[in-house]
MIVO-927501 format. One record per residue: residue in three letters; x, z, y of N, C-alpha, C in turn. Coordinates in steps of 0.02 Angstrom, whole numbers, plus 50000, padded with zeros to 5 digits. Layout:
% residues N
ALAXZYXZYXZY
...
% end
This chain:
% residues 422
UNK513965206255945513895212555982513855218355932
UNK513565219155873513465222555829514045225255800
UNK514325218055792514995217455754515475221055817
UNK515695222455861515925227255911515705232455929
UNK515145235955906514935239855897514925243155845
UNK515005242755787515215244255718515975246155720
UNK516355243355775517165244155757517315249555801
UNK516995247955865516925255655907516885262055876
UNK516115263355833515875270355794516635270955762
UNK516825266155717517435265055658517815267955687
UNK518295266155763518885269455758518705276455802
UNK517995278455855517855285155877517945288155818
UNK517725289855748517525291755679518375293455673
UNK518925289255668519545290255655519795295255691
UNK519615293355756520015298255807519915305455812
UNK519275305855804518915312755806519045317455735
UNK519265313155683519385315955609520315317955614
UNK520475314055660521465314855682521565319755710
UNK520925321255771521135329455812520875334755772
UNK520375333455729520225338355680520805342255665
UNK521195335455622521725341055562522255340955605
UNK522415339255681522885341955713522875349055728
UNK522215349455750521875357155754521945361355698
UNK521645359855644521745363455576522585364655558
UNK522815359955576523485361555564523945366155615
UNK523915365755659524045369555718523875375055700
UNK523215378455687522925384555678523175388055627
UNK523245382555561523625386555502524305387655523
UNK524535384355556525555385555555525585391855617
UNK524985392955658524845398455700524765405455669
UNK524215404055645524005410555577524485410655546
UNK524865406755500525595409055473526145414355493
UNK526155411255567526595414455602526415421155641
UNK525815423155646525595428055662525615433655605
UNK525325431855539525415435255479526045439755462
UNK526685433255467527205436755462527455441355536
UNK527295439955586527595445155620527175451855615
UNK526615450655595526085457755570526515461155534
UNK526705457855495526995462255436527585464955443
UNK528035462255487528805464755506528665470055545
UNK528205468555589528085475755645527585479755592
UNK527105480255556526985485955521527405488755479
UNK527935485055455528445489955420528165484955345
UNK527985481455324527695480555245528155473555212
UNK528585469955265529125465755249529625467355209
UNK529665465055141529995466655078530895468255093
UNK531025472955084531875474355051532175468255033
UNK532895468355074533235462455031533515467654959
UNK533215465654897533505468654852534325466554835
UNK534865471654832535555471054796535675475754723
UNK535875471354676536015472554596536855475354588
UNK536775482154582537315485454566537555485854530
UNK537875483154496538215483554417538805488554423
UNK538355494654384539245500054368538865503454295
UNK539485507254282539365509754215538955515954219
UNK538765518154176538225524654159538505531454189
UNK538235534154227538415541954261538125547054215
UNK538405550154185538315557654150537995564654217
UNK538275563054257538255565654311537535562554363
UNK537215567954404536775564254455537185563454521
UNK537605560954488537865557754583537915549954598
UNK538025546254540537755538154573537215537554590
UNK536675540554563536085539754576535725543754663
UNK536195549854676536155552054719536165545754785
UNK537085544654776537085539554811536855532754829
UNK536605531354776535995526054787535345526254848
UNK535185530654812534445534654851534525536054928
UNK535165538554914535255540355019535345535455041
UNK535725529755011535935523555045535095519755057
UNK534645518355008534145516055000533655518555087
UNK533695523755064533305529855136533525528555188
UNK534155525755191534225525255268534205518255273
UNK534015514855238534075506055263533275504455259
UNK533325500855316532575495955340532615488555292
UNK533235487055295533535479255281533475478455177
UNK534075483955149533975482255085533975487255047
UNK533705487355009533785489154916534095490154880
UNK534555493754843535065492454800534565496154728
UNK534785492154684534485494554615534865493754598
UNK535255499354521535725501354485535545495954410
UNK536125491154409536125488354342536525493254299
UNK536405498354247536805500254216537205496954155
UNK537755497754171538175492854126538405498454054
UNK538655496154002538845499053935539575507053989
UNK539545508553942540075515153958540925511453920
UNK540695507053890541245505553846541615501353891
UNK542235500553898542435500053963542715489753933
UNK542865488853884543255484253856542425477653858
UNK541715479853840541245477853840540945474853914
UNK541025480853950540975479854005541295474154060
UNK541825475154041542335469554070542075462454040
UNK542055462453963541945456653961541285452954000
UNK540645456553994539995456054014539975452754086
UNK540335458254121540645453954210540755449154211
UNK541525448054161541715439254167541525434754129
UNK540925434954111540575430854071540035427854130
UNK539905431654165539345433554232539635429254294
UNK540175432954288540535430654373540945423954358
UNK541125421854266541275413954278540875409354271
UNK540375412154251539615406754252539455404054325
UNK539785408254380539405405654443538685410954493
UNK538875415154414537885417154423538115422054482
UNK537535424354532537355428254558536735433854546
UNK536905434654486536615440454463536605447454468
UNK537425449354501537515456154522537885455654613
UNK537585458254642537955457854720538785463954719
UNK538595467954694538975473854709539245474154641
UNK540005475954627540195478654556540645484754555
UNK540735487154516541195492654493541445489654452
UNK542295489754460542925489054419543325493354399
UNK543735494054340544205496654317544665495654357
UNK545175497354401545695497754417546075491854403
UNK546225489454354546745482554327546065477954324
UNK545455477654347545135471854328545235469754390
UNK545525472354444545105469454519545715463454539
UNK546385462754507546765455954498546565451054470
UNK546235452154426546025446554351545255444354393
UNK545035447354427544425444754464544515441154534
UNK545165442954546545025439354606545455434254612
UNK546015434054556546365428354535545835421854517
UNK545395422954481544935419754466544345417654518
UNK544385419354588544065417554618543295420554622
UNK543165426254588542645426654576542455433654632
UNK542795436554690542535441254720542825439454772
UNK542555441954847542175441454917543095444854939
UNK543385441754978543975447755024543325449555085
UNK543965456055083543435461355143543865463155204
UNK544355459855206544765460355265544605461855323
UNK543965454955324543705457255408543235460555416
UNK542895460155344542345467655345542645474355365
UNK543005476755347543485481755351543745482555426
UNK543945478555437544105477755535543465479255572
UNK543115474555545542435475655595542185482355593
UNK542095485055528541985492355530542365498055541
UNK542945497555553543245501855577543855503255538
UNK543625501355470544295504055406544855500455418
UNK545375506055401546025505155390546065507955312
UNK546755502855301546825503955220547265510655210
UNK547465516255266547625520955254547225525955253
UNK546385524055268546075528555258545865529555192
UNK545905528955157545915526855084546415528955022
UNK546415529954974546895531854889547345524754908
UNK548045526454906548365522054927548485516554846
UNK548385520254806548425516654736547805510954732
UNK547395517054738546715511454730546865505154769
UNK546905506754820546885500854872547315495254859
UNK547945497654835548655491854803548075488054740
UNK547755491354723547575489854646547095483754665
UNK546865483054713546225480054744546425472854799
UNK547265473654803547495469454846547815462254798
UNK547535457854833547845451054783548125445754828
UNK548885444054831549015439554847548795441354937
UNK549315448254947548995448455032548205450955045
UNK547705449555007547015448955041546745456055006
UNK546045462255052545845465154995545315461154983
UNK545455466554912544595463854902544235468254868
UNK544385477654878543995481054848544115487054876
UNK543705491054880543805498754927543685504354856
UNK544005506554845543925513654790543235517254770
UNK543085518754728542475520054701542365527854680
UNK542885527454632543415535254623543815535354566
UNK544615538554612545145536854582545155541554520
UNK545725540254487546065543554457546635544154447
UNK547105548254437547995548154445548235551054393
UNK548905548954370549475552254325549765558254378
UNK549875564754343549895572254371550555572354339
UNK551105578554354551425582154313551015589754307
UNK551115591854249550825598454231551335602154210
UNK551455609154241551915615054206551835622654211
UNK552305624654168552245632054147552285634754203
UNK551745637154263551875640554303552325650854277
UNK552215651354227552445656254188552765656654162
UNK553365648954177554035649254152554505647354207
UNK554485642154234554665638554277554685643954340
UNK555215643354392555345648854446555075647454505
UNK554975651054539554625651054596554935645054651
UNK555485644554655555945640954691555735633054662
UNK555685631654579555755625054559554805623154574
UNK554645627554553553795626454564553655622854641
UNK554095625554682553855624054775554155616754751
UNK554765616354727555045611654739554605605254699
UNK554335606554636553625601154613553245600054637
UNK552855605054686552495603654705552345599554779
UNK552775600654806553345597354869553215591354847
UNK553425589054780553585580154760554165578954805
UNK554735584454811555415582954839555845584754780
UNK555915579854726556005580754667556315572954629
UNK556675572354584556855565554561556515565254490
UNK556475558154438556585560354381557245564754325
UNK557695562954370558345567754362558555573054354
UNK558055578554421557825584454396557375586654377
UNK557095582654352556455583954305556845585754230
UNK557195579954213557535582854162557915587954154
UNK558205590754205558855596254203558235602454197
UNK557675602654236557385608354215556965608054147
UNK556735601254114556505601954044557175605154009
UNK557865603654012558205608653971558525614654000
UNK558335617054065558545620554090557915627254042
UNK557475626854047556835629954017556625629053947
UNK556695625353906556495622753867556675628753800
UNK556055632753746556325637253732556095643053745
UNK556025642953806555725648653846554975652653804
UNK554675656953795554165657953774553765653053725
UNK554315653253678554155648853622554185639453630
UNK554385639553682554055631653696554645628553661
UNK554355622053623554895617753570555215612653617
UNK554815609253662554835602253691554965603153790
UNK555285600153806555575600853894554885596553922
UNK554715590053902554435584853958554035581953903
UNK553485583053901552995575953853552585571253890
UNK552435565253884551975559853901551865554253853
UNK551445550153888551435542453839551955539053846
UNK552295537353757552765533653757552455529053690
UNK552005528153668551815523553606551485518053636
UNK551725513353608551655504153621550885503753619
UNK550705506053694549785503653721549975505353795
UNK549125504853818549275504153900549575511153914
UNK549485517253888549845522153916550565519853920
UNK550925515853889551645516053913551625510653938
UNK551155507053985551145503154035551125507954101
UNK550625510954092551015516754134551185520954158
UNK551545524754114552035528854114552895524154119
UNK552695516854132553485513154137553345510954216
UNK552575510254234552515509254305552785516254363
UNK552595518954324553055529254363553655528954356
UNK553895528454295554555528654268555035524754350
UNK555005517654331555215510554384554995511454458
UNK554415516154478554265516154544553915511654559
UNK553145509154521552905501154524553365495254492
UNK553885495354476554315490554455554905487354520
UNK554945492954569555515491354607556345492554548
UNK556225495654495557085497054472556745496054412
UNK556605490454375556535492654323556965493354261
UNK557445491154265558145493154247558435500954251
UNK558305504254296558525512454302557865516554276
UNK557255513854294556805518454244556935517554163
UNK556905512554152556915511954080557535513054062
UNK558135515954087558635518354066558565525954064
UNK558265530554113558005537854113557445536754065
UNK556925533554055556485535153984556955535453926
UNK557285531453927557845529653864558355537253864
UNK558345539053902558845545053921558385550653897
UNK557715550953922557165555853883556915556353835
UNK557125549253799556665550653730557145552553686
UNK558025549753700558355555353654558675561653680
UNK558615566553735558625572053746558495577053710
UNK558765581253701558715586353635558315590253662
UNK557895588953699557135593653714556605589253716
UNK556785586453693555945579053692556095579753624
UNK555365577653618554705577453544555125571253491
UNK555315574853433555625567753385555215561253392
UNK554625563953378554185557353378553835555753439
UNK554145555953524553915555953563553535547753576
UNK553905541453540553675534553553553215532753525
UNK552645539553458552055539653443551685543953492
UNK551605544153572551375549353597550905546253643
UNK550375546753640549705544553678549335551353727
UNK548815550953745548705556853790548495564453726
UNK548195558853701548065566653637548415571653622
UNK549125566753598549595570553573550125575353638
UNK550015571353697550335575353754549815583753777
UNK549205580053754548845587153802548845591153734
UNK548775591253677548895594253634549545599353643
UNK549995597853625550795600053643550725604753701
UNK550595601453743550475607053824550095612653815
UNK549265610653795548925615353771549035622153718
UNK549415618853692549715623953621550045625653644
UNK550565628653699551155631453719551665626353693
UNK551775621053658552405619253648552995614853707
UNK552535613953738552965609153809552905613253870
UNK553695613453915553495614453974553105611254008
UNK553115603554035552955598754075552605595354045
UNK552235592754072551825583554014551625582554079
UNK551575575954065551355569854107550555568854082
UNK549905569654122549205565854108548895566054158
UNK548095562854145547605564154183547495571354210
UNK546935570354248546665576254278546135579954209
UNK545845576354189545535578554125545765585754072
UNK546535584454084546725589154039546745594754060
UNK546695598354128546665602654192545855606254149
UNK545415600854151544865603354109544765607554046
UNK545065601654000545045604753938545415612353939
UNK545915613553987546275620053975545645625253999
UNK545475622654075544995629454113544435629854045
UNK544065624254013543615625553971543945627953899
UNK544235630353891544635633753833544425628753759
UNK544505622653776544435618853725544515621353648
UNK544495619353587544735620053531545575619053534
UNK546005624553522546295624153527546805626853575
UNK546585626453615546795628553681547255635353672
UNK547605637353700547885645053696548455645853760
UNK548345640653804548795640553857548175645353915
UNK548375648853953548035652953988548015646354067
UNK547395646554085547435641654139547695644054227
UNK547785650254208548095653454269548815653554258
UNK549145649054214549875649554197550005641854208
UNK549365637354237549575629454240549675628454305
UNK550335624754303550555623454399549935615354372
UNK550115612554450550175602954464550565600854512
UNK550755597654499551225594154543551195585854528
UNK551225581354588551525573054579552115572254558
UNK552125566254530552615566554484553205562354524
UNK553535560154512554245559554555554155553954603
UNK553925548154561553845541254614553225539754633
UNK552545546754619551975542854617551685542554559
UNK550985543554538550545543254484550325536354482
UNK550245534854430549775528754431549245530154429
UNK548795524054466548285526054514547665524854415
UNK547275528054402546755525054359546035524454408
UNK545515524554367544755525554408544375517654404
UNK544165517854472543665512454481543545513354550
UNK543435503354543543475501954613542685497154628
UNK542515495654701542025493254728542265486354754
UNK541805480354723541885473954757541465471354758
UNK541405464454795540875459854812540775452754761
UNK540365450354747540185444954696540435440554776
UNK540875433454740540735430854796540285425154790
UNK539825425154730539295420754728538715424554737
UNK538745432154757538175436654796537775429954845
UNK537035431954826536545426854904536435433154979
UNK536735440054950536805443655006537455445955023
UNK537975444255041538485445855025538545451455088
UNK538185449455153538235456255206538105461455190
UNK537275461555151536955467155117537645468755052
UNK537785465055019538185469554988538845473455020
UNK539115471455075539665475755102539345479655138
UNK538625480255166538305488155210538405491155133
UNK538095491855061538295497855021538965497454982
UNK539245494354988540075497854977540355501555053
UNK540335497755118540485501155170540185509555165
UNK539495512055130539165517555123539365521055074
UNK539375517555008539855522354955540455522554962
UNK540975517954994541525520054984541945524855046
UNK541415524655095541565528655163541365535255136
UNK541515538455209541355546955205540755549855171
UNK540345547155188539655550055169539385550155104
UNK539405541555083539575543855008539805544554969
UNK540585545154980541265550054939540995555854946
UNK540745559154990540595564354996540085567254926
UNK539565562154950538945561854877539315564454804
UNK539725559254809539995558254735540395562654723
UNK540805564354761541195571154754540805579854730
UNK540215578854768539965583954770539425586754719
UNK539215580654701538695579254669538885579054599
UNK539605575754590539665572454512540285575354487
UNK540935577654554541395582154552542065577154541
UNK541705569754573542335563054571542695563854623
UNK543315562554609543865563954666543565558454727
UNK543895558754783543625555854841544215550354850
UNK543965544054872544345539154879544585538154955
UNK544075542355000544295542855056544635547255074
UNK545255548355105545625553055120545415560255164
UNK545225557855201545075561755248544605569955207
UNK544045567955155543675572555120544255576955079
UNK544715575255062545225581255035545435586655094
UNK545225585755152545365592755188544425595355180
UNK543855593755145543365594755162543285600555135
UNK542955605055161543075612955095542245609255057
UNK541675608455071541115606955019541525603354985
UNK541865597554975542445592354919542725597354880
UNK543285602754919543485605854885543155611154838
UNK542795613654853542475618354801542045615154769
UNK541895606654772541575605254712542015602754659
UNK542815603354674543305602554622543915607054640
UNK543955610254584544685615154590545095613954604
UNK545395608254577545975604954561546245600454656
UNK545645600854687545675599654755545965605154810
UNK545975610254770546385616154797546875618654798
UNK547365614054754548035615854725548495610154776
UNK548985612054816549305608354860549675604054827
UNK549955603954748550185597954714549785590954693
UNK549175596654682548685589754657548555584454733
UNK548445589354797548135582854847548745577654848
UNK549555583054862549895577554879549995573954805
UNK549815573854757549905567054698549185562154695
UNK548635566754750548175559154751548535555154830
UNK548865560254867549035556654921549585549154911
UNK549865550854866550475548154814550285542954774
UNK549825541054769549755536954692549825528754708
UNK550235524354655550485519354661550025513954590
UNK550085509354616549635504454550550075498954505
UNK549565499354468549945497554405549995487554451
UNK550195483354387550575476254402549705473054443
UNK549515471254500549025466154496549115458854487
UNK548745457654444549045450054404548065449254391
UNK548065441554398547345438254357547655437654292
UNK547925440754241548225440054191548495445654180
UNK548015451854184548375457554172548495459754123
UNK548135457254051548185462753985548735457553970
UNK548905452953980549735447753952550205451154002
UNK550285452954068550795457654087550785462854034
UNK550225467454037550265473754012550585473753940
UNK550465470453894550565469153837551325465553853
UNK551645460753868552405461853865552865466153890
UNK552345471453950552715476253970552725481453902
UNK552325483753865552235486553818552825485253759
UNK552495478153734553165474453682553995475753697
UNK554275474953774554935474053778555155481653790
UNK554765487353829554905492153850555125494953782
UNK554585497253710554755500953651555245494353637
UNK555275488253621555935486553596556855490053624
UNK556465492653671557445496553720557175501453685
UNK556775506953714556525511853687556835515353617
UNK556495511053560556755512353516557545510653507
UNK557865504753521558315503253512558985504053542
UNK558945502953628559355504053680559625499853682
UNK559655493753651559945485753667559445483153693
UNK559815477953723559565473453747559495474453834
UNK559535477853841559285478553934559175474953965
UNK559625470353996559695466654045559055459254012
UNK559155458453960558515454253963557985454253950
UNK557975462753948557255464153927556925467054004
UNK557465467754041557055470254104556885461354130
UNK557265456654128557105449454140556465448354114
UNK556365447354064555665445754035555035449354072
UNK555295457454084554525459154114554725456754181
UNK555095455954211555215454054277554595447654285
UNK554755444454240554635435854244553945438854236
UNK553595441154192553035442554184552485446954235
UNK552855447854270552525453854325552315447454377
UNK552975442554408552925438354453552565431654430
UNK552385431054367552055427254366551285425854391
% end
């Protein structure tokens, strides 16, 4: 009897110690769950943080745009990884990053020719249906940038802020009639040349047409303008070949980089040159040197289209937020904060629509001149390849081999052919 009585207490003792920590347990996974919804409805539930990797702003407008984006989101965070300014460093640093696997940066800023070589490699997010879902069309957008960003059919990057190849000329030589007609971009490379020697001479000027023609990426492209993207590349590189021995082009035009082009222009010696927007600068700021009056500089697009330069916006596709990272590219690269950046930092706008904006326009001059919108409206991109500096570099190698020489054609346009489609 004892002995059944002893086993009784034994297993009451068990049972009563089992509803215990059912209870205790219940209560804690209760309190858990109460805790966290405290905290979502007071507002004190942490930011999904996103890691921005772009290069250093001189300017307060990345940072602008950060901050507004930050202010209006409940959900995430973006903190600015600043990357080197050096653009060759930079690149490497990314794909050292993005072939490791790591998810270390959600959001990136690219060079223009990196956004092939990254996505050839598998290493960034397409935004196709991001872009649908939100509303974008790829014509709302720098039509360059956007080519520059497209791989194999798919995008995979929305513009950050462009930059373009311009024509620049003697509004103080050049006639009223040919000026409409530059600025129009209802113009060939054909008569581009007839008016470098139609003018050439004029108020001292030595030289008709200058640009990059020396074996680096500038005559990558300046042969992508030349060819029209590389639809003829056979008839461009027969008109460069036609320009570099014209008896109004620079003897040593196939040593000619941007230096030596904005130089020449600047000094009065060229009607026309081919560059950035940059050089628009150095004239209004009366650089060293300078002696060209900046109320005597037309702009105009250049015959087939500028090549597109700048930087573009993409997605890690080993991001752990990859939604959060397309809400702040959808924010910087849309209206609001093109707008930022435009206004703030004086970067051209990747969205179209802000070139009719007058705040856009009066935070850049050059937004006021009816040649310059239609040559950002205009702009075409260089080769996208995951293998771009081996395009670029045999486009370089075979182009000065005609260049200098004028043999060879037909298999030297083959070789870059092969090299473009590869």
């Amino acid at each position: 009897m004892k002995k059944w009585l002893s086993i009784m207490i034994a297993v009451t003792l068990i049972f009563s110690l089992f509803l215990v920590g059912c209870n205790s347990s219940t209560e804690n996974k209760e309190g858990a769950t109460d805790t966290k919804q405290t905290n979502e409805t007071s507002g004190t539930t942490e930011k999904v943080v996103l890691k921005f990797a772009a290069q250093n702003d001189n300017t307060p407008a990345t940072q602008a745009l950060i901050d507004q984006f930050n202010n209006s989101q409940d959900k995430y965070k973006v903190e600015w990884v600043q990357m080197t300014n050096d653009s060759a460093q930079m690149h490497d640093q990314l794909l050292t990053s993005l072939s490791s696997g790591s998810s270390e940066y959600d959001v990136l800023s690219m060079d223009v020719v990196w956004a092939g070589e990254f996505a050839g490699g598998g290493y960034l997010q397409p935004i196709d249906v991001n872009m649908k879902d939100s509303g974008f069309k790829k014509e709302d957008f720098n039509a360059g940038s956007m080519a520059s960003g497209n791989y194999k059919g798919k995008q995979y990057t929305l513009p950050f802020f462009p930059d373009l190849g311009l024509l620049y000329f003697r509004k103080d030589i050049v006639s009223q009639e040919d000026a409409a007609k530059l600025e129009s971009g209802s113009y060939t490379y054909e008569d581009l040349g007839k008016m470098a020697e139609k003018y050439t001479g004029q108020k001292n000027t030595k030289y008709g047409f200058v640009y990059q023609s020396k074996q680096y990426e500038g005559l990558t492209v300046n042969v992508t303008e030349f060819t029209k993207s590389f639809q003829d590349i056979k008839g461009g590189l027969e008109l460069m070949y036609s320009f570099t021995n014209a008896p109004w082009a620079a003897k040593d035009i196939l040593n000619y980089t941007e230096g030596e082009t904005h130089t020449n222009f600047e000094q009065g010696n060229a009607v026309f040159a081919r560059n950035w927007p940059y050089q628009f600068g150095r004239i209004k700021g009366k650089e060293s040197g300078v002696t060209v009056d900046v109320k005597d500089v037309g702009i105009a697009p250049l015959p087939n289209g500028g090549s597109v330069g700048g930087w573009l916006l993409g997605i890690n596709k080993n991001s752990k937020n990859v939604d959060g990272a397309w809400e702040f590219i959808k924010f910087a690269a849309g209206p609001e904060g093109q707008k930022i950046m435009s206004t703030k930092g004086g970067y051209l706008p990747g969205y179209n629509a802000l070139l009719e904006d007058q705040e856009v326009i009066s935070a850049n001059e050059m937004l006021g001149f009816e040649g310059f919108k239609k040559a950002l409206a205009t702009t075409i991109a260089r080769p996208v390849s995951p293998e771009y500096s081996k395009v670029s570099d045999t486009i370089q190698v075979e182009a000065n081999k005609y260049l200098s020489s004028g043999k060879d054609l037909d298999a030297i346009v083959k070789t870059i052919q092969d090299a473009i489609n590869q």
